[in-house]
N, C-alpha and C positions, 0 to 999 in steps of 0.2 A: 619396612612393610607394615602396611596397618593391621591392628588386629582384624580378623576375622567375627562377626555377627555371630551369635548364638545360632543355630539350626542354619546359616546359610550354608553350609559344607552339606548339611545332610540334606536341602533341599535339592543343591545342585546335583546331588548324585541318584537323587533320583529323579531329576530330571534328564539325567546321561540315560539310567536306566528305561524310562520312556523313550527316548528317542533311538537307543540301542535297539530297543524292540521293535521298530519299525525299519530298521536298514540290516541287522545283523540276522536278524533269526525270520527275512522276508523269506529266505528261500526254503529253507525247514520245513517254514509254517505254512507254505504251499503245495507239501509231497502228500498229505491225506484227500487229496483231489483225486491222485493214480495210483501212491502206494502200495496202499491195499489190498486195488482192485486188481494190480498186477501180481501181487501173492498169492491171491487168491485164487488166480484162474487156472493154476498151474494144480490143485485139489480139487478146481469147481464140482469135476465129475465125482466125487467123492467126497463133499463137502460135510464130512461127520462131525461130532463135538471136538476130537479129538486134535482132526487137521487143524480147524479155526483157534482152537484153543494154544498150538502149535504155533501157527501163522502170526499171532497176536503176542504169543511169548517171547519169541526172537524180534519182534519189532518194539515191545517195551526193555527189552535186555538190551537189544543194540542203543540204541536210545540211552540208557543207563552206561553202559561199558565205553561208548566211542565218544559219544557226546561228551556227557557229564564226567566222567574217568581220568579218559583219554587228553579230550582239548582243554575243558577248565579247570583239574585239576594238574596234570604235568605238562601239557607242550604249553599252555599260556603263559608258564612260570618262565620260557625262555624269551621274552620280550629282548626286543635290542632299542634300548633305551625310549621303549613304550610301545615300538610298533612292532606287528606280525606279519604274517605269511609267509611264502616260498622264499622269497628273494632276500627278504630281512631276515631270516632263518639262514640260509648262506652266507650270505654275508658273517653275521653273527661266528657258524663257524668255524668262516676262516678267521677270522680276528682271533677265535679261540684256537686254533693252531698256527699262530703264526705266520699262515702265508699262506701264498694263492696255491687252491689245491686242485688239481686236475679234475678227481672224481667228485670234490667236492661244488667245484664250480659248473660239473655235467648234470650232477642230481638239482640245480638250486635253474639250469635253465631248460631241465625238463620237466620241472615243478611248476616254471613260466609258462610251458609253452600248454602247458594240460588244461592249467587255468582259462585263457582264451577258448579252450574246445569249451570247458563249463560253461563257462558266458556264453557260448554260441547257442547251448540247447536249453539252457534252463530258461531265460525268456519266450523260447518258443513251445514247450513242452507244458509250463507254467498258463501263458494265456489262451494256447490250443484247448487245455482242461477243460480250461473257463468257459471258454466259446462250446464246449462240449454240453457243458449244463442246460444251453438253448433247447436242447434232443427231449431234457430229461424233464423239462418243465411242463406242467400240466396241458396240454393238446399240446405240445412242444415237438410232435414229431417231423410236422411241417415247416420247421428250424435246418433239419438237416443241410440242406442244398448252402444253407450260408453262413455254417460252422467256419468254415475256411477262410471264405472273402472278410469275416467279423475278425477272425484273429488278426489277420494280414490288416486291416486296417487301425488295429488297434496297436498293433507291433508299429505302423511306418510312421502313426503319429508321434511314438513312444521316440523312435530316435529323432524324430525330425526335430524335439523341439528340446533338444540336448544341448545344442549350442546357446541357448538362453539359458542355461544352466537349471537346477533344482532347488536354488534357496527358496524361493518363493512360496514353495510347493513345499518342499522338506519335512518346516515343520509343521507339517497334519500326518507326516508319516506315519510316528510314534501314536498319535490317539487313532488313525483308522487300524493300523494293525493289532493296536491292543487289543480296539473292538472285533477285530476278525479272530484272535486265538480267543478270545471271551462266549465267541458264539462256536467256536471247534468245544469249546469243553461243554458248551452250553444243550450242543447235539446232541455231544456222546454222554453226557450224563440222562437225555433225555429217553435214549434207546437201552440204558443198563437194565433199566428195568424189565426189558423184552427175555433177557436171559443174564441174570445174574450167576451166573456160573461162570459167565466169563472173566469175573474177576481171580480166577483159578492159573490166567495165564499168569501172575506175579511169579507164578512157579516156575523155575526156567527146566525143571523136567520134560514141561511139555516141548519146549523149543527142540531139546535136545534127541526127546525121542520123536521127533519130525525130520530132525536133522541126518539122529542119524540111521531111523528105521525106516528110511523108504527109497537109500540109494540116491539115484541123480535126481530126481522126485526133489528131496528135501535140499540137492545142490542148488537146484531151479529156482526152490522158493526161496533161498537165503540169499541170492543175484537179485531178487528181486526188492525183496527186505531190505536192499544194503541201501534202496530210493529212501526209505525215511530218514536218512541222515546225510543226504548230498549234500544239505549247507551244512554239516561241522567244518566245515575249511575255513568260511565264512566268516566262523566266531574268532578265529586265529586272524587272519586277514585285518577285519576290522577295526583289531583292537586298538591301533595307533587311533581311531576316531573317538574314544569313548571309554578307554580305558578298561582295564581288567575286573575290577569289581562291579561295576554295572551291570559288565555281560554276564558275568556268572548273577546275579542278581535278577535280573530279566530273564535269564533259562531258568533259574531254580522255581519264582517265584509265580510265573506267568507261563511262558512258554512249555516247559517241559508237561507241570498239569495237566494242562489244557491239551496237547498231541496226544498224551497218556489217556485222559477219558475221551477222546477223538475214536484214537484205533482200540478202544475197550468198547466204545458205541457201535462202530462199523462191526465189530467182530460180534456181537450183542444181536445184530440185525440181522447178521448173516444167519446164527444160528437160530433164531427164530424165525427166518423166512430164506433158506439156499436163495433162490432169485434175486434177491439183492445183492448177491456177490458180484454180480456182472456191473456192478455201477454205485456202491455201495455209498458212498460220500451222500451223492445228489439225491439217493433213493432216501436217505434218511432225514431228507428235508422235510418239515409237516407244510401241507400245500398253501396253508393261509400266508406263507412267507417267503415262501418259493423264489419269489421275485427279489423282494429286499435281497435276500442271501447272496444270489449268484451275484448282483451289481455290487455286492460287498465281497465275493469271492473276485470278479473281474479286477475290482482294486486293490485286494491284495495279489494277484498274480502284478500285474502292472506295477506297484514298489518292489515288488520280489526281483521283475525284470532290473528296474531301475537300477538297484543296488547292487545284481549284478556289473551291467554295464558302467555305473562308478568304480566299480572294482576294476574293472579291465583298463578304465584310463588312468586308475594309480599305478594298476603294475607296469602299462609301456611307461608313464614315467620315469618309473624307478629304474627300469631296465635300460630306457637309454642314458642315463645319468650313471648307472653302473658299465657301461659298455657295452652293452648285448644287444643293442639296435643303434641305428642310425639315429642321429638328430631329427626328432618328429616336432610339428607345429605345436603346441600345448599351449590352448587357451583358458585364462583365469576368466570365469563366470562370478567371482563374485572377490570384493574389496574384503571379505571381511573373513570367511572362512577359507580356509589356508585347501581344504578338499575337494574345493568346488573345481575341478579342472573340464577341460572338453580337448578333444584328440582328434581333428575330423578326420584323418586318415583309418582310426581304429573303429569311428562312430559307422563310416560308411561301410566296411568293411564285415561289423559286424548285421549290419542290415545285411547286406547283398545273403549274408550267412544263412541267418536266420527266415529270410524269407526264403532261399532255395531247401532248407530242411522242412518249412512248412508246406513245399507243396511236392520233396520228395518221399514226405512220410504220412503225411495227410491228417492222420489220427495219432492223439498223444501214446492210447497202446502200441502201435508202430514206435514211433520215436523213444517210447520207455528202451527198447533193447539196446540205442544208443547211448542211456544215459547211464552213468557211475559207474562205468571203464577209467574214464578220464578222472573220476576222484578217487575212486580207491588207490589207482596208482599215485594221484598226489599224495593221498595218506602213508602210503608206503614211503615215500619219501621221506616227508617229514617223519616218522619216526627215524629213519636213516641217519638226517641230519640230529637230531636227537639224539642219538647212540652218541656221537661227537663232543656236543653240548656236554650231556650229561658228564665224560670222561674227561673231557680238557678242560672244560671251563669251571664245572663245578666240581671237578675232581672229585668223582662219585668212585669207589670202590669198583671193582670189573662185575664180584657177586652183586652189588645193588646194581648197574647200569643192564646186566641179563635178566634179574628176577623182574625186575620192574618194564623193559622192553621189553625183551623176549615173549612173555602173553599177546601183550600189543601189538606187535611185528605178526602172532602168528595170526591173530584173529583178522589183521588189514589183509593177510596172503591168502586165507580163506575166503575174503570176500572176493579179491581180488580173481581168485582162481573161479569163483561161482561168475560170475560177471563177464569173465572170458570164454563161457560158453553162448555168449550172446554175441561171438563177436561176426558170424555167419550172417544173424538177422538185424544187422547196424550197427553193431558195437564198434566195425572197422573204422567207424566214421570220425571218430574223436582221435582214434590213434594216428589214423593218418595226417587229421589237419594236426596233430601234437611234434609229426614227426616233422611233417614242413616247417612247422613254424620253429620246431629247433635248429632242422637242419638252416634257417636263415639265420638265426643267431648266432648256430658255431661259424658259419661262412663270414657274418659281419665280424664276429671278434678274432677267427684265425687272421684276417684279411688284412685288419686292424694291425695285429700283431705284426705282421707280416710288413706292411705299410713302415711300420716305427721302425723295425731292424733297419730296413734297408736304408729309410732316410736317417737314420745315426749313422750308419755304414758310409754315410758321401756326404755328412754335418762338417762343419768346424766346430771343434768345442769351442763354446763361448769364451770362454778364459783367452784362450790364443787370439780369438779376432781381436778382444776388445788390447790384447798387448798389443798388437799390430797395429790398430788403427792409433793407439797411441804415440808410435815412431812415425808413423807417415798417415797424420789428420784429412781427412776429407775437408771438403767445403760444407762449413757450418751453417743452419739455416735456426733461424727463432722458434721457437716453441717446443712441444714436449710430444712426441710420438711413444703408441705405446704400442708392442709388436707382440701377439698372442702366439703363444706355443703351447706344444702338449710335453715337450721336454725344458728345459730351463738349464738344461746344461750343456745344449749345442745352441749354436746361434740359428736364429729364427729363419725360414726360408724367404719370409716376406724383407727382414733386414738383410740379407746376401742382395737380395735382388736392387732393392732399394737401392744402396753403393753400387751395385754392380752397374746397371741401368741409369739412374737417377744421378749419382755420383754424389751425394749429400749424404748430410749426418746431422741430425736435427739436437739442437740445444742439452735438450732431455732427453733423456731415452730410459724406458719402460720396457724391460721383457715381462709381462704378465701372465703367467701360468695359473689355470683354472683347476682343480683336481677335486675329485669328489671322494667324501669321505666313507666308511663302512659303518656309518650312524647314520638316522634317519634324517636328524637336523645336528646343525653345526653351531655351536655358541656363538655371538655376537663378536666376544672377546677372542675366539681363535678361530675368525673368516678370515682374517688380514695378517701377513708377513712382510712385510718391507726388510730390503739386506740390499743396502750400497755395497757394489761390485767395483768399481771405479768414480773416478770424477765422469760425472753425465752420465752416468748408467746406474739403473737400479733394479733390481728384485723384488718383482710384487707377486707374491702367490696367495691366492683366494680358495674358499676351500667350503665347499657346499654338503648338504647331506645329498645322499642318495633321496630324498621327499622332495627336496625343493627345487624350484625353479631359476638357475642362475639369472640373477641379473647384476649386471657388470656395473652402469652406472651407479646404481644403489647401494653396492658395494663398497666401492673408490671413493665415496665421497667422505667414509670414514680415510682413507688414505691421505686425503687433505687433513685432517686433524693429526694424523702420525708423521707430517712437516713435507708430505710430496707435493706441493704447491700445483696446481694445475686448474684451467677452464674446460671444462667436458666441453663446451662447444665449440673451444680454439684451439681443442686437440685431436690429431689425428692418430687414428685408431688402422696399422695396418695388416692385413689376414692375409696369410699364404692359401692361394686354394689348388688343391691340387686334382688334375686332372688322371684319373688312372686308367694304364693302358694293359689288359691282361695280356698275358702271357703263359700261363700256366708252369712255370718255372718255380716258383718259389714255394713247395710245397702243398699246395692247390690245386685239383684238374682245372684244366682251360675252364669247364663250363662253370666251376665255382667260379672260379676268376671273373669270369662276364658276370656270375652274378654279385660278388664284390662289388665291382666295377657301378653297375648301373643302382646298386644300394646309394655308393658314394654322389653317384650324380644327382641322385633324387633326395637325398637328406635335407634338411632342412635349411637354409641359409646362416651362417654361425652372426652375421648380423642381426638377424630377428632373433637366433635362438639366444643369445646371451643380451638382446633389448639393448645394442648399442646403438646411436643415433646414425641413421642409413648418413647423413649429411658429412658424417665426419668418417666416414672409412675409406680407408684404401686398401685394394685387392689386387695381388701380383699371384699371377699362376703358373704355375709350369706341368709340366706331364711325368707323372711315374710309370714304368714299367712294375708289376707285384708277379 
């Protein structure tokens, strides 16, 4: 390796750190649009020094404690070999105890399934804001009537043109957002001047006696308070893009400032004029730039969406490569960044979502009761899986793994519990799609499970066929078939069928086993196993991360250099597919079964999902009973 340039290490990292701040901290840097104005409205009628002073204390402490504390200081330090979020947090784990763990594999795909309700509302919630500012802008009141039809069209551009991917775009992420948190602090240092007193709220006295001298009052405003930190998940999530030091880099440096004299300015305005509490943000716009701003707020709601929706097609990724969905379509948008992916089945999906939330909630104060159900509980989680981290892997003492959680645990359960009295006025809304879309993940992976017992249960272990076939030889045909299984210690169903049917036995023969590993990527050096099992039979097992994309032929072709001699185009590649027939027998109600069932038939083609050439496969099917 060549040396390294003087200052290029420190240029590149803060180049990560630019560009972190345009995909990591989009959606953060878009809560002082509602934030506020939804703490606020909960005191409006009493909007004294004391409340605003209150109101603004627990949103720079939360801010301080969940943020900064919480994510960049201890959950980021549990990377799984660089990457974050729910799924790589499980994972993680279970590797750290050893084995696949019941509660630990329920917490990591109820962490999956919360994540998609996020993605669903924060795009919409986010450029609904935006489209709000139209009302607020100078004779802007004649805007109203097409607050809605602007979102909605600014939302359907936003997915349509996802299958072209984001590189193009990308990088101006990083300079338009830095300039949008440059003008958040640029506001709010402009309005401190209105009432500097407000710099009183650093004091978390006031938080507290808000919190907790006014009863359900101060329960209300801290459900509400919990909006200014909906993207801390975000900063976890993304770190496999950009690394741990960046991000903490970009929130200490840019980000966190800039929010902090945001909600000191809005809180600044309020208390020298109550009437601005009802719209605080857009009120504190001075009108010579009224316009610039919002088409600079539109754009950052619009990367904030973005980044969302990148995140929802890394986690089905991850998730079907872990087992927890079905084979989905996954297309690469771009030769050169390993991130750029596109999911049409997740992209339409969350359109249909997102546009049925904006016209069944109309206005983003509507849809705020919906939002930060679904992350407070993922934060619960992740602490959860933390508690584990903390004790098996780093074998932290029981007193340091309680002093150190236990705050944290209790502070996510307070939010948690402020947030569930929202659940009346929408908050049901994330829970439910969180519930469906788990309940389709345990249904895929019980079914799974389910699936593999029985077909081991009426397998031949491969050891006995391949003795057998050796006492009494089939008719040998030329070349090299290679037969994909998900077990490698029975014989394949597409090889039974082959002899059974066909009555051949081709030259060479290839059991190829694909398995994914509990790391994000997999070394070069340990993708490939080759183990000669007999003459003309051999063992290939290939071994992906949970991030990547299998692909078979790109694989194999190191296989040719570890001495398995073979033409990808002169060899047949042959798949069992199995047809499944519920029953409701095997641990399953019937109706899971059917839903099982019609998962299996819709999944994706294991031809296109592992990029084998359609020319060279063969497919032998039969019907299971699950």
């Amino acid at each position: 390796m060549s040396e390294t340039q003087p200052g290029q290490d420190h240029k590149g990292f803060w180049g990560l750190t630019l560009a972190s701040v345009g995909v990591v901290f989009g959606d953060i840097g878009t809560s002082p649009l509602y934030a506020m104005r939804e703490a606020l409205a909960h005191v409006r009628g009493g909007a004294d020094e004391a409340a605003v002073l209150g109101v603004v204390s627990l949103v720079l402490w939360a801010l301080i404690i969940i943020v900064t504390l919480k994510y960049l200081v201890l959950v980021m330090r549990a990377d799984n070999r660089g990457e974050g979020g729910t799924l790589s947090l499980m994972a993680l784990a279970q590797h750290a105890l050893g084995r696949r763990s019941g509660p630990i594999f329920l917490l990591g795909v109820c962490g999956a399934a919360l994540f998609y309700a996020d993605g669903l509302i924060t795009p919409a919630i986010s450029v609904l804001s935006a489209a709000e500012g139209l009302v607020g802008a100078p004779g802007g009141a004649g805007f109203a009537p097409y607050v809605l039809p602007v979102a909605t069209v600014i939302l359907v551009a936003l997915f349509a043109v996802q299958s072209r991917g984001t590189a193009a775009v990308g990088r101006y992420f990083g300079p338009i957002t830095l300039v949008w948190f440059l003008t958040l602090g640029g506001l709010g240092l402009l309005h401190l001047v209105d009432a500097p007193q407000i710099l009183q709220a650093f004091s978390p006295h006031w938080g507290l006696k808000l919190l907790f001298g006014h009863g359900l009052l101060g329960v209300a405003v801290l459900g509400s308070v919990f909006l200014v930190v909906t993207g801390a998940e975000a900063l976890f999530a993304d770190m496999g893009h950009f690394g741990a030091g960046p991000i903490r880099a970009g929130w200490l440096t840019v980000a966190l400032p800039c929010l902090a004299l945001n909600y000191l300015g809005q809180g600044a305005l309020v208390l020298a004029d109550p009437s601005a509490g009802e719209n605080p943000f857009f009120r504190m716009i001075p009108p010579q730039i009224y316009w610039p701003v919002l088409g600079l707020t539109t754009a950052a709601t619009v990367i904030a969406s973005q980044a969302v929706i990148t995140g929802a097609f890394s986690v089905t990724q991850q998730a079907v490569q872990l087992g927890l969905l079905p084979r989905l379509e996954v297309r690469r948008t771009s030769e050169t960044m390993a991130g750029q992916i596109y999911v049409p089945v997740v992209n339409g999906a969350l359109l249909a979502g997102v546009v049925f939330l904006l016209f069944a909630f109309r206005t983003s104060s509507a849809m705020a009761s919906a939002y930060g159900i679904a992350i407070t509980t993922t934060m619960v989680v992740t602490v959860a899986l933390m508690v584990v981290i903390e004790r098996r892997l780093w074998a932290w003492p029981l007193a340091a793994v309680i002093g150190v959680t236990a705050p944290l645990l209790l502070i996510d359960l307070v939010f948690l519990g402020a947030n569930l009295l929202k659940i009346l006025d929408g908050g049901w809304l994330p829970l439910v799609l969180a519930a469906v879309l788990t309940g389709l993940m345990w249904t895929w992976t019980k079914g799974s499970q389910n699936l593999a017992q029985k077909s081991r249960r009426d397998a031949v272990p491969l050891a006995d066929l391949i003795a057998s076939l050796s006492q009494r030889p089939p008719h040998q045909v030329a070349g090299t078939a290679f037969f994909l299984t998900a077990d490698p210690t029975v014989a394949p169903v597409a090889l039974m069928h082959n002899l059974k049917h066909n009555r051949v036995l081709h030259e060479k023969n290839v059991i190829l086993s694909v398995r994914t590993a509990d790391t994000p990527r997999v070394e070069e050096d340990r993708r490939l196993e080759v183990q000669d099992l007999a003459p003309g039979f051999r063992l290939v097992s290939l071994t992906f991360g949970f991030m990547e994309t299998p692909n078979l032929p790109k694989a194999l072709a190191k296989a040719r250099r570890e001495g398995l001699k073979f033409d990808i185009m002169s060899t047949s590649f042959f798949i069992g597919r199995r047809t499944v027939a519920p029953s409701g027998r095997q641990g399953m109600p019937l109706l899971q079964d059917r839903l099982f069932s019609w998962m299996v038939r819709n999944a994706e083609n294991p031809t296109d999902y592992f990029h084998i050439p359609p020319g060279r496969v063969v497919e032998l099917g039969t019907q299971v009973s699950v």
